[in-house]
SEFIDREN-522819 format. One record per residue (C-alpha): residue in one letter; x, y, z. Coordinates in pm, whole numbers, plus 50000, padded with zeros to 5 digits. Example, Ala and Ser with C-alpha at 12.3 -4.5 7.8 and 13.67 -1.06 7.14 Angstrom:
A512304955050780 S513674989450714 
***
This chain:
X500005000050000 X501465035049885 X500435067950141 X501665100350131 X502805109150515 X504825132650671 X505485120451037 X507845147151151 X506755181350945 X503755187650873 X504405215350607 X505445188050420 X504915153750237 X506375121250115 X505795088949988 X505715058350164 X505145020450098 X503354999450377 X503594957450304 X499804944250297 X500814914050525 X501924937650816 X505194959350881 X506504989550914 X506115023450642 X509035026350451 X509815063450290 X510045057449921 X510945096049847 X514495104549853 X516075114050194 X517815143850021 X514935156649901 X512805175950155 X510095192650049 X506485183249902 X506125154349681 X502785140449450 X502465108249290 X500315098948989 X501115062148984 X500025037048745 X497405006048790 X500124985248792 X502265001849108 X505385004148865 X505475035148754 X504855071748872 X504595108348744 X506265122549079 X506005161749136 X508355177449387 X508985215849493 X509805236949768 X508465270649879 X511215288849659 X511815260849425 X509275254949112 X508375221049079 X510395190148920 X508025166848699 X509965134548625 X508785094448539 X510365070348820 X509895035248895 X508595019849195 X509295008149454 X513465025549334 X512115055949283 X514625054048984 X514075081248777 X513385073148377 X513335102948240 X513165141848327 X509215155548248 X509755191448341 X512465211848531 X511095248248523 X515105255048441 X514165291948308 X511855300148625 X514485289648807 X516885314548649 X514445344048693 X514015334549034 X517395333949146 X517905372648954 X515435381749246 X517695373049536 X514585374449742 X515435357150123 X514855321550164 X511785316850373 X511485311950725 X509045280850873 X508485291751197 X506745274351512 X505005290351757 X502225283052030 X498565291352137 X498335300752476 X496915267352533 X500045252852449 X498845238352122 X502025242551832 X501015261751527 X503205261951201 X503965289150998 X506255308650746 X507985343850706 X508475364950456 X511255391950470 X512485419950233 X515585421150072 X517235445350242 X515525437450538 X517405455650856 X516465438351207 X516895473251391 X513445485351199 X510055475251268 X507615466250990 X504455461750919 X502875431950841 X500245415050621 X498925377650751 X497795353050472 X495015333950596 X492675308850495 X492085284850833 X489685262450699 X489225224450682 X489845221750323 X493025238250268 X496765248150444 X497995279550354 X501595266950574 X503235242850299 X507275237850202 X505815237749840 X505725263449534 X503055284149527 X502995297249205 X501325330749168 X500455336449538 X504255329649609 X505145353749402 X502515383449451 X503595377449844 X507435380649722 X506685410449578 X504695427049895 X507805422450083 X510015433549826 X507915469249925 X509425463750290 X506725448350442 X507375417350636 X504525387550510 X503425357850713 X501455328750707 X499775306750968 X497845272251008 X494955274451280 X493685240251390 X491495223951199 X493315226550870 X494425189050681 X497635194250835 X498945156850970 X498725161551302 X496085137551378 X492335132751479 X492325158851762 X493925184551556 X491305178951240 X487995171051473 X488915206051698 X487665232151476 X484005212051443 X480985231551513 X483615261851565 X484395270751204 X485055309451225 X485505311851579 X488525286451641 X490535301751325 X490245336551428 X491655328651798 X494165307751688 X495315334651441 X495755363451636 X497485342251920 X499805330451649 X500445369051507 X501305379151873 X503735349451925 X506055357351647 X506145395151744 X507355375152081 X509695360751869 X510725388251707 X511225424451784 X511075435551455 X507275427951393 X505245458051447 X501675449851588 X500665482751572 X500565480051179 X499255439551110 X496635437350818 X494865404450710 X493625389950389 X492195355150263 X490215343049994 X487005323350025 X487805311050360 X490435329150428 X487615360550341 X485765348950593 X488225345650835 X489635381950733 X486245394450857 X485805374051175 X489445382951245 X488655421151231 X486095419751429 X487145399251705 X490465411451743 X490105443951645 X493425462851821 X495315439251631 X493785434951272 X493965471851174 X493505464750813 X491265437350607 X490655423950260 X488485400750244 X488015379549879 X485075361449771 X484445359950149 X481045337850345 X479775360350607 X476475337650624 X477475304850702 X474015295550601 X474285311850229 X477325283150177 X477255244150032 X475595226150242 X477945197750146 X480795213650294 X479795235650593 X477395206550730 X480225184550715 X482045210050953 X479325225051147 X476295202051139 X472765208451065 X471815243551138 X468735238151319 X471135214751557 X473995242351564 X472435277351582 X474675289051863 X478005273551629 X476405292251305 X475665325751451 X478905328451629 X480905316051381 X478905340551097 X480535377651046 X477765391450937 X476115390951316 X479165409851411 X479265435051101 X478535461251359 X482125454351568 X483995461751294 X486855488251344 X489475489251080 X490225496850710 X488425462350502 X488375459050175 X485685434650005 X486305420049695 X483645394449467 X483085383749115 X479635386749028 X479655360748851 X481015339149153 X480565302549091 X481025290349414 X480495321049679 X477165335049562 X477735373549585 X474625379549789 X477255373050057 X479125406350018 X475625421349893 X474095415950255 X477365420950495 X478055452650317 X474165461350351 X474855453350740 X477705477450759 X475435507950584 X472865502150814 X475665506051112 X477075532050962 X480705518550884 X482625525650601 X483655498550390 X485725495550013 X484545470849779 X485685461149444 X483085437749224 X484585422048935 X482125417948651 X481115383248501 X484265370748686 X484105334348869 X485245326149214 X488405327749096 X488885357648951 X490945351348672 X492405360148379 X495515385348310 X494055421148336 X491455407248624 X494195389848851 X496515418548791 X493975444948905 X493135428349142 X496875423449338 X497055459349255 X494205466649461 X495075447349763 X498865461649736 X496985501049715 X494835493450033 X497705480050232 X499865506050107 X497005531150218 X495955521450520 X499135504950704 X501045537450695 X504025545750418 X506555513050400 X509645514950600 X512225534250440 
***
């Protein structure tokens, strides 16, 4: 039997082989290859399409053989990314660990300039997304987001990431089964207690000037972050965010919360939009109106809540455009927008 496992990191994964008759996992991925590896293996368990990257290395595609892990032949080595990334010279990240006050160990990484100078303090701007279905904390290329977050930093801003529990990290039942009947509430608290551990960390993280931003979950979390810890969120933006956790699949947020009728207390407090009144920083709403997957009677309403409190709010709708808000012009806009209303908001960049 072939699982992917990582026993020891849980930013990262790797292949191993379990006999069917009993015995211990064996790693099949190379030792001197840390990092995230994916496996398309054939019906016959011979052969494999095996991915691997890092968070500043673009993937390697390459055919192997199993159970060697030989490698046949060289798919793909992204050898001219590779080039323009290294013309960057942009700091290797830093995977952090830090703890709730609880005691319960969060992961995360940090993003700092290039000419970053540990006698300053800087601002910074927390990726989040904190849900069930996704970790945001991965030693893995990220593509575009890697790269729009490269550039933030590159604008002296310091950038960070955190998992809250609850997200498919490996770290076992308790870990996954914590944030049910809680989704909203747990990510929020874990969040903020993991923003003011690394300023414990480090002296050079400025919590007077820490904004937030997420996309579909990580939207929601944006808002329930701003809202419940207000003094520390200063700044929001909030993408194709679920302020009505009843407005959502019911395929996914029953899986995670229940039936509503047998989890009103878990739905309301876990809900922005019954909060849209505490809200006390700069947020910025984004949504495609053509949204595919968020309906955008979710911003509608929250921002209606915020009018009728009497809150300012900025909001940028993206016409015809999907939950993922794609294409060239759209996705470019749209990082310029986010960049704009952190540049705003969090005060000029250090010089």
């Amino acid at each position: 039997l072939y699982i992917i496992a990582s026993p020891n990191n849980a930013t990262q994964r790797y292949l191993y082989r379990v006999p069917l008759k009993g015995g211990k996992a064996v790693r099949v991925s190379p030792a001197d290859q840390p990092g995230r590896h994916a496996y398309d293996i054939s019906p016959d368990g011979r052969w494999a399409v095996h991915t691997w990257s890092r968070f500043d290395m673009p993937p390697t595609v390459q055919l192997i053989r199993l159970p060697s892990h030989a490698v046949v032949r060289t798919l793909e080595d992204n050898a001219a990314l590779r080039t323009k990334l290294a013309a960057l010279q942009a700091p290797p990240i830093e995977f952090f660990h830090v703890k709730t006050p609880e005691g319960v160990p969060l992961d995360g990484w940090l993003m700092r300039p290039v000419d970053f100078d540990s006698t300053k303090a800087y601002p910074v701007l927390v990726e989040v997304y904190g849900e069930p279905a996704a970790q945001t904390v991965n030693d893995a290329w990220g593509g575009a987001s890697t790269l729009f977050h490269r550039m933030l930093a590159d604008k002296c801003y310091l950038v960070a990431s955190i998992d809250n529990r609850g997200t498919p990290a490996p770290k076992g039942r308790e870990w996954r089964k914590s944030i049910y009947g809680s989704v909203g509430v747990l990510a929020a608290r874990d969040q903020a207690a993991g923003v003011r551990a690394l300023a414990a960390l480090h002296h050079f993280v400025d919590t007077t000037r820490v904004a937030i931003w997420g996309w579909s979950g990580g939207g929601s979390n944006t808002l329930n972050a701003m809202f419940r810890d207000a003094d520390l969120f200063k700044v929001g933006m909030a993408v194709a965010p679920v302020p009505d956790q009843r407005l959502y699949d019911t395929i996914y947020q029953e899986r995670y919360m229940g039936l509503p009728q047998d989890n009103v207390a878990g739905y309301k407090a876990g809900s922005a939009i019954n909060f849209a009144e505490g809200l006390k920083g700069h947020l910025l709403v984004v949504h495609g109106s053509g949204d595919d997957n968020v309906h955008l009677k979710n911003t509608v309403q929250y921002v209606q809540r915020l009018i009728d409190a009497g809150l300012p709010y900025d909001l940028q709708i993206y016409p015809r455009k999907t939950h993922s808000i794609a294409g060239p012009s759209a996705r470019t806009h749209l990082y310029t927008r986010i960049l704009a209303h952190f540049e705003q908001y969090l005060m000029p960049p250090v010089e």
